[in-house]
C-alpha positions, 0 to 999 in steps of 0.5 A, a space after each residue: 586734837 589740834 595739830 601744829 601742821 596741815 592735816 587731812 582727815 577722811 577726806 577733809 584738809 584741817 589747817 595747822 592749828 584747827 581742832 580736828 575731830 578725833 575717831 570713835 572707833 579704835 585703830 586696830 591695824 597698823 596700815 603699813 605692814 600689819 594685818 588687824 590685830 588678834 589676841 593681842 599679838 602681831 605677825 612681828 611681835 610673834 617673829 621677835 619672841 624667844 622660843 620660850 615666850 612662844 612656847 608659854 603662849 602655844 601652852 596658854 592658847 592649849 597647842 598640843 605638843 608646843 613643848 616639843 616644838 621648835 621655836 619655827 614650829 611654834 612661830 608657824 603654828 601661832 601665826 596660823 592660829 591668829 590669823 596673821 
């Protein structure tokens, strides 16, 4: 890919302009607040869904009694289960 500013790139400095090799392996992080990605979800994209979205994940991942919980139980119980 071919950068219109300086770049540094595993330890290398790429000059505006250069093309720089791109990775072959997939980022899975998001290196400022994240942890590396489970099934698809993030710790924030969890925090953010409303009680029914979380309740209809908790019941696709098989969470016993995820309809009675409360959209903070749910979000714990999720969290722990991913990883995040």
């Amino acid at each position: 890919m071919i950068y219109p500013y300086i770049v540094n790139k595993n330890g290398v400095w790429y000059p505006a302009g250069t093309d720089v090799p791109e990775d072959t392996i997939p980022i899975t992080t998001d290196n400022f607040t994240e942890k590396p990605i489970h099934n698809g979800h993030t710790k924030t994209e969890v925090n953010r869904m409303s009680t029914a979205e979380l309740r209809s994940l908790a019941l696709e991942k098989g969470i016993d009694g995820a309809g009675e919980m409360t959209g903070a139980e749910l979000k714990k119980v999720l969290i722990e289960k991913f990883g995040l």
